[in-house]
MARMIBA-539776 format. One record per atom (N, C-alpha, C): residue number from 1; x negated, y negated, z negated. Coordinates in Angstrom, 2 decimals. Layout:
MARMIBA-539776
PT   num         x         y         z
PT   NUM         X         Y         Z
...
END
This chain:
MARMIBA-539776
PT   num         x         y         z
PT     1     62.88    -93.89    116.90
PT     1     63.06    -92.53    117.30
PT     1     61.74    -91.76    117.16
PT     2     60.99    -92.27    117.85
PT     2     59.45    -92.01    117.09
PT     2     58.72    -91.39    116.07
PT     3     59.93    -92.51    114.92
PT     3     59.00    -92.23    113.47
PT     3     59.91    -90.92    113.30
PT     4     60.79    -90.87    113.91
PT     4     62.39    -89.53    113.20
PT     4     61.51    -88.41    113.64
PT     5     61.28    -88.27    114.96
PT     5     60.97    -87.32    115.03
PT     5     59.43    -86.65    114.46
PT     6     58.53    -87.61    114.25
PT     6     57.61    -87.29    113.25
PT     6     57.55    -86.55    112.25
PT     7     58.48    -86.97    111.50
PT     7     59.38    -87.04    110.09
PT     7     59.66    -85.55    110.14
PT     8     60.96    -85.56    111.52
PT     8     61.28    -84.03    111.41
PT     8     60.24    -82.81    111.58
PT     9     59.11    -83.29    112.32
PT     9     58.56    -82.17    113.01
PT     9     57.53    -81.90    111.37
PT    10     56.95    -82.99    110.66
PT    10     56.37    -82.54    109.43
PT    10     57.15    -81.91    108.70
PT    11     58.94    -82.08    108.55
PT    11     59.32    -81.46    107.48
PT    11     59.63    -79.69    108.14
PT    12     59.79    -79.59    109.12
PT    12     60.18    -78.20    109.77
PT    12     58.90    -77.20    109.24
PT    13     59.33    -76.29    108.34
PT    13     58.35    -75.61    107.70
PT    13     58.24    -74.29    108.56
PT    14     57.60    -73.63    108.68
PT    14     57.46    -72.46    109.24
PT    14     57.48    -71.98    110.78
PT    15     57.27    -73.35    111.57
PT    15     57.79    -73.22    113.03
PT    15     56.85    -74.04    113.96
PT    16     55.53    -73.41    113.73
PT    16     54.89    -74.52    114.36
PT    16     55.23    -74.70    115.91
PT    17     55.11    -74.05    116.47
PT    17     55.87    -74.55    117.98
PT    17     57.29    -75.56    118.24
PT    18     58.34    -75.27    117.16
PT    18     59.11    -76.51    117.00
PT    18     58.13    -78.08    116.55
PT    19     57.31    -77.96    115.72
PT    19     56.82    -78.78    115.24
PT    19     55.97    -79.19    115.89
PT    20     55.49    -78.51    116.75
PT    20     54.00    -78.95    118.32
PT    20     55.43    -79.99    119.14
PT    21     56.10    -79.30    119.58
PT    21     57.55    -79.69    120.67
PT    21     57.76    -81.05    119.69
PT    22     58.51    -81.60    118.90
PT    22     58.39    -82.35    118.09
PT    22     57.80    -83.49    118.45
PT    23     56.02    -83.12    117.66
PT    23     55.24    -84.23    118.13
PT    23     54.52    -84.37    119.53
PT    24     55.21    -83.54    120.37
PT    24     54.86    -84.18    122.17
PT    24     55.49    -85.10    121.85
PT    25     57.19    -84.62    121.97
PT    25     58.65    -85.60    121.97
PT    25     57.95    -86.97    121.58
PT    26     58.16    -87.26    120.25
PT    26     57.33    -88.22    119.82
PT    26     56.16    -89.40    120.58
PT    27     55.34    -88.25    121.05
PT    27     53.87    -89.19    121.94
PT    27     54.38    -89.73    123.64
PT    28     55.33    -88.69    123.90
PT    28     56.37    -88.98    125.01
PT    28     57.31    -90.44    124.30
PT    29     57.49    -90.57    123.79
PT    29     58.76    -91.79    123.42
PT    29     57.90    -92.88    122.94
PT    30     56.62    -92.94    122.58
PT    30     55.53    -94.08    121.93
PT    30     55.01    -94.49    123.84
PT    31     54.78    -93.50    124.66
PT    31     53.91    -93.86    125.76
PT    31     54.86    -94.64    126.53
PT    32     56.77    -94.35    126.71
PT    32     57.60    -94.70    127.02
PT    32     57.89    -96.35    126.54
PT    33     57.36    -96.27    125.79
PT    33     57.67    -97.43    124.56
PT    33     56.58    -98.23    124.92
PT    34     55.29    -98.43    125.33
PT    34     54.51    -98.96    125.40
PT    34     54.25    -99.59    127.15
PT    35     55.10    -98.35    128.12
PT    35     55.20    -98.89    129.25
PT    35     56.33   -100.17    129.32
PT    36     57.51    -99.99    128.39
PT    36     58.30   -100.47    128.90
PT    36     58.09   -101.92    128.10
PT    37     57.09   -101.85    127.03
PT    37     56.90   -103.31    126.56
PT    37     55.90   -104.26    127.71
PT    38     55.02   -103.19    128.70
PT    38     54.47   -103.93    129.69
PT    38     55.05   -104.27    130.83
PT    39     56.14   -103.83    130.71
PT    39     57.21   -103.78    131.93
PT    39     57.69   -105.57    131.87
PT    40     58.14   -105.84    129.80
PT    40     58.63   -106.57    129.91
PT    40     57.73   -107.90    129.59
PT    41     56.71   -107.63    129.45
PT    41     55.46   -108.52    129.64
PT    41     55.64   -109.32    130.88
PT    42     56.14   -108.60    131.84
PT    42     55.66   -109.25    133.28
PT    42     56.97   -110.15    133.39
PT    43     58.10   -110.09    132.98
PT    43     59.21   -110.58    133.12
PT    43     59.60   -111.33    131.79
PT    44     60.09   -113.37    132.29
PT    44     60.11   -114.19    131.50
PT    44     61.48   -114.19    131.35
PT    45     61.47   -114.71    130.03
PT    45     63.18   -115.23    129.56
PT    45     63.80   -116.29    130.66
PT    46     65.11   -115.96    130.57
PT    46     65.79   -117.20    131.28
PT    46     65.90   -118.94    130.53
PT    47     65.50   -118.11    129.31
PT    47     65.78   -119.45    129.00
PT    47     64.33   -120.66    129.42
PT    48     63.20   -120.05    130.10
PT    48     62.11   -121.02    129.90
PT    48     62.57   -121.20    131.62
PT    49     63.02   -119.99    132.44
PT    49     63.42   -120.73    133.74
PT    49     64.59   -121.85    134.23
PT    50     65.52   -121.69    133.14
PT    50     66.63   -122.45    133.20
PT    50     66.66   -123.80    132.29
PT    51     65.38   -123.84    131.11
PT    51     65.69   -124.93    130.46
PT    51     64.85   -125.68    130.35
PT    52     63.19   -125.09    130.87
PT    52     62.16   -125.03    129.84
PT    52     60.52   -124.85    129.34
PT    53     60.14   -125.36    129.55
PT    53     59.14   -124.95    128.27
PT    53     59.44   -125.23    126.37
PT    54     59.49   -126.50    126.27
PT    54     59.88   -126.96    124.92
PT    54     61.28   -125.93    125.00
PT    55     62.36   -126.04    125.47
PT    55     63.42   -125.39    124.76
PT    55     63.16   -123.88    124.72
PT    56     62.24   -123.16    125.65
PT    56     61.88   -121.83    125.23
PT    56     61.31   -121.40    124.08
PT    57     60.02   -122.44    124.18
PT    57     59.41   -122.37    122.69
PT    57     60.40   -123.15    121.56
PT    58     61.26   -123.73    121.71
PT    58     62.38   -123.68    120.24
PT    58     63.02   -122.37    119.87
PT    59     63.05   -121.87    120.76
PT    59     63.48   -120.16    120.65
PT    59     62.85   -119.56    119.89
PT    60     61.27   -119.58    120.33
PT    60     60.39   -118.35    119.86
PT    60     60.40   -119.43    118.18
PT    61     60.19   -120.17    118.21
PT    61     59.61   -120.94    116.87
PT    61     61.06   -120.44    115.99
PT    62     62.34   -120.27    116.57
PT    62     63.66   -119.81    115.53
PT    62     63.76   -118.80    115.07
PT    63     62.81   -118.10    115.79
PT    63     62.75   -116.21    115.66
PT    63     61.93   -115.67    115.14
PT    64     60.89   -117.10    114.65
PT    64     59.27   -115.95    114.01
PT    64     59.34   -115.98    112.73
PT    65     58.57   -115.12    112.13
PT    65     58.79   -114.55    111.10
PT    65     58.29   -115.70    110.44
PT    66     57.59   -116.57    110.09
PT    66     57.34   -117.83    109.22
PT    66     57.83   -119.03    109.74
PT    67     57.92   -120.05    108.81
PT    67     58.35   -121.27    109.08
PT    67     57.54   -121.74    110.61
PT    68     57.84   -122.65    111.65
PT    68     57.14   -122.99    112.41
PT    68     57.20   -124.07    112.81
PT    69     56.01   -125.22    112.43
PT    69     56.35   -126.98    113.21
PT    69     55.75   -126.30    114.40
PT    70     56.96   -127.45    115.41
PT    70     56.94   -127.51    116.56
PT    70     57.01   -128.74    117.47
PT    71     55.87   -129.05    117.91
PT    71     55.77   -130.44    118.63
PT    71     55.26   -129.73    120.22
PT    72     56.15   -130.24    120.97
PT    72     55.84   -130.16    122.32
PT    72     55.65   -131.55    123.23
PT    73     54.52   -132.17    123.36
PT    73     54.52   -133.33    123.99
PT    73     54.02   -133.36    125.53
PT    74     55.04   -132.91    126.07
PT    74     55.24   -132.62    127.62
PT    74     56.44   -133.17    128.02
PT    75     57.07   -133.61    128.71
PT    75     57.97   -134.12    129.19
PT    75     58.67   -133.59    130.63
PT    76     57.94   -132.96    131.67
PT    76     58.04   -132.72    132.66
PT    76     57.98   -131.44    133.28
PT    77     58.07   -130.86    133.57
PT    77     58.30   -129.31    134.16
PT    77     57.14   -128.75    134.28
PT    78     56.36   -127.89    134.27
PT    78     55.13   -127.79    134.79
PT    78     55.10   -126.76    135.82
PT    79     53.96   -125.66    136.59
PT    79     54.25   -125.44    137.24
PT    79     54.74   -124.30    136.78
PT    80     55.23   -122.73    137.50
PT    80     56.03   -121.66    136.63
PT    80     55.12   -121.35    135.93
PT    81     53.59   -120.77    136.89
PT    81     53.03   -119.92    136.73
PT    81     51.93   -120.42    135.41
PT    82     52.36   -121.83    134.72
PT    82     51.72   -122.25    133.70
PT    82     52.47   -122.19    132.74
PT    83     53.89   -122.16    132.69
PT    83     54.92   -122.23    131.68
PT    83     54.79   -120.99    131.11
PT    84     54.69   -119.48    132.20
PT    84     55.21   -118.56    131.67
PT    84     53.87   -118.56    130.67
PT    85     52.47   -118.38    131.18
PT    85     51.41   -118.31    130.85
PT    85     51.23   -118.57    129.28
PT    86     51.73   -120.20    128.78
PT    86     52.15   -120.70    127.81
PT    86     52.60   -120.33    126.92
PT    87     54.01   -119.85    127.34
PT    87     55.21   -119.22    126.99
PT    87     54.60   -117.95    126.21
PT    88     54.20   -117.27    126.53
PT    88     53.79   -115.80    126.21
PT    88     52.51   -116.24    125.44
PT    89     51.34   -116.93    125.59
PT    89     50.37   -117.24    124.41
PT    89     51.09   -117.65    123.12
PT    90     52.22   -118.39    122.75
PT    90     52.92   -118.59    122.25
PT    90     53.97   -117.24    121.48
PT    91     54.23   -116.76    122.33
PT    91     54.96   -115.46    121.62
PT    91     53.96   -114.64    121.21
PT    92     53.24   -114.28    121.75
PT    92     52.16   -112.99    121.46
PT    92     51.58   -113.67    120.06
PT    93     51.22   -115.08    120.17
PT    93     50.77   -115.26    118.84
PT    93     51.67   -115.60    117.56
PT    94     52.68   -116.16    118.10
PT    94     53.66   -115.80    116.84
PT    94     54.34   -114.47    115.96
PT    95     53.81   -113.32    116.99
PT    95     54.22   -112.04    117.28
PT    95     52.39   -111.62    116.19
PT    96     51.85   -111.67    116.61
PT    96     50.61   -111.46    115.72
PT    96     50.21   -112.16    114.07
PT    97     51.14   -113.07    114.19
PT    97     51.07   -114.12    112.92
PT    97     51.75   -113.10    112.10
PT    98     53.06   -113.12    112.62
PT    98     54.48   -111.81    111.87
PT    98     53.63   -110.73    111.13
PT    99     52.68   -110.05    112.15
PT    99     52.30   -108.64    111.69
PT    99     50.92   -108.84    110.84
PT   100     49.92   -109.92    111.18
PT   100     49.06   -109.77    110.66
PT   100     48.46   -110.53    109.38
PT   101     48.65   -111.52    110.07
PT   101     48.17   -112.78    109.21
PT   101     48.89   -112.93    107.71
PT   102     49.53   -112.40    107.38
PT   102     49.77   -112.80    105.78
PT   102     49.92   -114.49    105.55
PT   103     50.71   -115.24    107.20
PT   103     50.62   -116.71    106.95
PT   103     51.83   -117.00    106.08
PT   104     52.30   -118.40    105.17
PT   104     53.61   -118.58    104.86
PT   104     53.92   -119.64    106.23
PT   105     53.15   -120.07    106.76
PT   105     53.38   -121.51    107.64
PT   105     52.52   -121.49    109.46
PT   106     52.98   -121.94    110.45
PT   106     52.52   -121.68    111.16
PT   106     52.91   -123.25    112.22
PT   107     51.83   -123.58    112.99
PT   107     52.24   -124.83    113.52
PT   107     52.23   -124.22    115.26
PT   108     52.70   -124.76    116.37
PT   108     52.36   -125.15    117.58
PT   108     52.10   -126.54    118.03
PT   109     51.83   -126.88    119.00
PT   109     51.45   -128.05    119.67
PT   109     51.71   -127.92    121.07
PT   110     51.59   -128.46    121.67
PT   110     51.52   -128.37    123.71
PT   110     51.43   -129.80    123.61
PT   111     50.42   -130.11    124.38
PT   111     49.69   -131.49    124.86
PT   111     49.83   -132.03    126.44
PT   112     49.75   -132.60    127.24
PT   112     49.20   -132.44    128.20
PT   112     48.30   -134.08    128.25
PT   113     47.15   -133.78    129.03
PT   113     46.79   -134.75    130.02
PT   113     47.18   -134.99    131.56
PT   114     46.45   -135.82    132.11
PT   114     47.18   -135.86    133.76
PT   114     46.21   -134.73    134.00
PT   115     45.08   -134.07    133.92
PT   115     45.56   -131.87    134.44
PT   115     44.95   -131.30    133.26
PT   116     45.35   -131.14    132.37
PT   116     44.84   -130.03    131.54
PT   116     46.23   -130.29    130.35
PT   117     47.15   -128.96    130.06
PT   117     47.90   -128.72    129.16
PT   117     47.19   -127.86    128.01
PT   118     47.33   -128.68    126.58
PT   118     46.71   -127.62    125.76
PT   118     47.94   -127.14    125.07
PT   119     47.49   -125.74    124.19
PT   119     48.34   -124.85    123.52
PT   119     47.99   -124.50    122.45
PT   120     48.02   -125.14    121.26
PT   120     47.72   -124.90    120.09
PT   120     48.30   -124.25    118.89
PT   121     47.81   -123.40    118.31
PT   121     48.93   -122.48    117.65
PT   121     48.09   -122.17    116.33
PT   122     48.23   -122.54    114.84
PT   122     47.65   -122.92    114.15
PT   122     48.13   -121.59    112.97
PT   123     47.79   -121.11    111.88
PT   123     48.25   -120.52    110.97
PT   123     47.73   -120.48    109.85
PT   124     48.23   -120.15    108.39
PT   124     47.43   -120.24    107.04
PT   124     47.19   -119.01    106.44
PT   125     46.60   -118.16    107.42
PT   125     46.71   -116.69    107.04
PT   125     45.21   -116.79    106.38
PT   126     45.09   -115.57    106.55
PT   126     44.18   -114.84    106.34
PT   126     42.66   -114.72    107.26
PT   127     43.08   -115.21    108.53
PT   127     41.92   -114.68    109.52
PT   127     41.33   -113.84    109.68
PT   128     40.33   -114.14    110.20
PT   128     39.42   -112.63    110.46
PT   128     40.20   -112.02    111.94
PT   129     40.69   -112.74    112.53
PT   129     40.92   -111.76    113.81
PT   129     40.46   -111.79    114.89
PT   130     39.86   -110.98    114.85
PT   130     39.39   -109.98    115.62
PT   130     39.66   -109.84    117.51
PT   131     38.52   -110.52    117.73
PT   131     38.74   -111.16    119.44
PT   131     37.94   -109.95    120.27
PT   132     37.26   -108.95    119.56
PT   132     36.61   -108.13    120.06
PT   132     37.37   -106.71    120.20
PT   133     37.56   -106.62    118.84
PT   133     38.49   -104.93    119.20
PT   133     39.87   -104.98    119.80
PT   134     40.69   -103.84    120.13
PT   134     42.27   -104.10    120.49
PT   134     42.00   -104.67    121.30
PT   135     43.28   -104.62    122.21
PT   135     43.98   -105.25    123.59
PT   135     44.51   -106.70    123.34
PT   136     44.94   -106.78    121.95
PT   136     46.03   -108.06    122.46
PT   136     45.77   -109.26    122.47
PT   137     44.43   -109.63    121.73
PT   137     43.24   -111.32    121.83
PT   137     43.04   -111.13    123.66
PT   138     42.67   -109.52    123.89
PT   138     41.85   -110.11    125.57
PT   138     42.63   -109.92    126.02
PT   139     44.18   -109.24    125.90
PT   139     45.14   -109.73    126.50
PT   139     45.57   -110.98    127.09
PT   140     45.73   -111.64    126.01
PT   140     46.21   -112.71    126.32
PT   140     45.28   -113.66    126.97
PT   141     43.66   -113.79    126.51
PT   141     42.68   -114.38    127.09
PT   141     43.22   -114.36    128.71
PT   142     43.01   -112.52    129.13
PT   142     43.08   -111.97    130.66
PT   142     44.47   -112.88    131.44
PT   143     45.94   -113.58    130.60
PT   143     46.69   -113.89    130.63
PT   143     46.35   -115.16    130.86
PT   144     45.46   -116.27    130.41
PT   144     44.80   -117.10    130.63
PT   144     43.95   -117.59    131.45
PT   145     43.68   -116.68    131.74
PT   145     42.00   -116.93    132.44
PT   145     42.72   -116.36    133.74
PT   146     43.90   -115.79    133.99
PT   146     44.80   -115.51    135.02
PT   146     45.38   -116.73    135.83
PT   147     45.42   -117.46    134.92
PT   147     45.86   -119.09    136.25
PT   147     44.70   -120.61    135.75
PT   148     43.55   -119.27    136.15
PT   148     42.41   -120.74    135.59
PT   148     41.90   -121.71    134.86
PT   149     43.05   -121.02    133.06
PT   149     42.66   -121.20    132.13
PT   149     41.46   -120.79    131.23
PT   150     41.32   -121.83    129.85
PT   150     40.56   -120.91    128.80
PT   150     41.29   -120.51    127.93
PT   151     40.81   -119.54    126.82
PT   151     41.23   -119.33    125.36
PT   151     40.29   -119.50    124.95
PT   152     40.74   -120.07    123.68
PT   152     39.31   -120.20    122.72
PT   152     40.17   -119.73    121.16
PT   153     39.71   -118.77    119.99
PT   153     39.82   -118.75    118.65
PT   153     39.31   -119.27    117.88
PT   154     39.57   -119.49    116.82
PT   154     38.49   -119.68    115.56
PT   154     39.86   -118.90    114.31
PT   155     38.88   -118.32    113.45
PT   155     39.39   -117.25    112.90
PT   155     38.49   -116.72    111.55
PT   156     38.14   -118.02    110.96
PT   156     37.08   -117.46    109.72
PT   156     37.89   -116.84    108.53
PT   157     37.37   -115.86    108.27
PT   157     38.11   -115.08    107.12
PT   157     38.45   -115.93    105.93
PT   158     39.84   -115.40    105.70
PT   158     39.93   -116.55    104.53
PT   158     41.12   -117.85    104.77
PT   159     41.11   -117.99    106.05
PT   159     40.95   -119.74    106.22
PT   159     42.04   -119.89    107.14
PT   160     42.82   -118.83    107.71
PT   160     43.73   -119.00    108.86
PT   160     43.18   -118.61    110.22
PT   161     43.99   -118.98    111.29
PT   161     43.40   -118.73    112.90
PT   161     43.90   -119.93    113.65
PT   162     43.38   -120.65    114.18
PT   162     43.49   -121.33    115.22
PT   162     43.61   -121.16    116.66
PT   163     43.98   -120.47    117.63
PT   163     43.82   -120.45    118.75
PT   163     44.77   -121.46    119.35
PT   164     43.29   -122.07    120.75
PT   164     43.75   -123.00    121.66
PT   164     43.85   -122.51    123.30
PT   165     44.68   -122.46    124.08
PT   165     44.61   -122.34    125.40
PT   165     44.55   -123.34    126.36
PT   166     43.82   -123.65    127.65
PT   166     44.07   -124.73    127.69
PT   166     44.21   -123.87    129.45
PT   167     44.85   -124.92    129.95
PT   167     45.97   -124.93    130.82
PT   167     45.41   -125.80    132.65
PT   168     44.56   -125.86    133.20
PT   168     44.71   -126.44    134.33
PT   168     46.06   -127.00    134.93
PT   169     46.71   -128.33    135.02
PT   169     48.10   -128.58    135.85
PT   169     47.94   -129.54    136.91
PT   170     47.10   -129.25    137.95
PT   170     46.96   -130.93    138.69
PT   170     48.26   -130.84    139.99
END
């Protein structure tokens, strides 16, 4: 709706006040759009409360835009507030692979020891991303480092991205 009304307000010739009205409309429906994706940030699928970690992430791995191996070697429930944590490093970066990376192939992992779950999320892109500018690397870090985790990248141009999260579970 966004881009329409863009669209319309450039093609409306002779009317700049329709065309000001226009692109508010517009910056009104992007700001709308951006609350309500943080809205749904905060709120997890049923399927990782009802099934899951591994069967959530079989979800996200069916839905991303490149091929995705998926090894989850966890066995046991963990606690929520580590699943969702997981859960969402996992989407956000499969969600960033889609848009950025130019990968054909993309791997996950989930490890655990007796307390530390790792989260490994591997790709054959392009790299180069970028942990400094934009919201959505310290996003997810802030998402991390939120239940006493780390993030860590590696991201050499050229070569793909690696990011690992690792997980406190005692």
């Amino acid at each position: 709706m966004a881009l329409e009304l863009q669209l319309i307000a450039r093609s409306s010739t002779g009317d700049a006040e329709t065309s000001a009205r226009l692109l508010q409309a517009k910056r009104e429906v992007t700001a709308s759009l951006d609350e309500l994706r943080d809205v749904a940030r905060g709120i997890h699928p049923a399927v990782l409360t009802g099934h899951g970690l591994a069967v959530a992430l079989e979800s996200l791995a069916a839905q991303a835009a490149v091929p995705v191996e998926l090894d989850v070697a966890v066995d046991e429930r963990l606690a929520e507030r580590i699943e969702v944590a997981a859960y969402y490093v996992v989407s956000e970066s499969l969600t960033n692979i889609g848009k950025h990376a130019r990968a054909t192939a993309a791997s996950v992992h989930v490890t655990r020891s007796s307390d530390v779950v790792v989260v490994e999320i591997v790709d054959d892109g392009i790299g180069g991303a970028d942990t400094e500018g934009g919201t959505g690397l310290r996003g997810l870090a802030d998402r991390v480092e939120a239940v006493g985790g780390r993030l860590r990248i590696w991201s050499p141009a050229g070569q793909g991205t690696r990011l690992e999260a690792e997980f406190p579970c005692r």
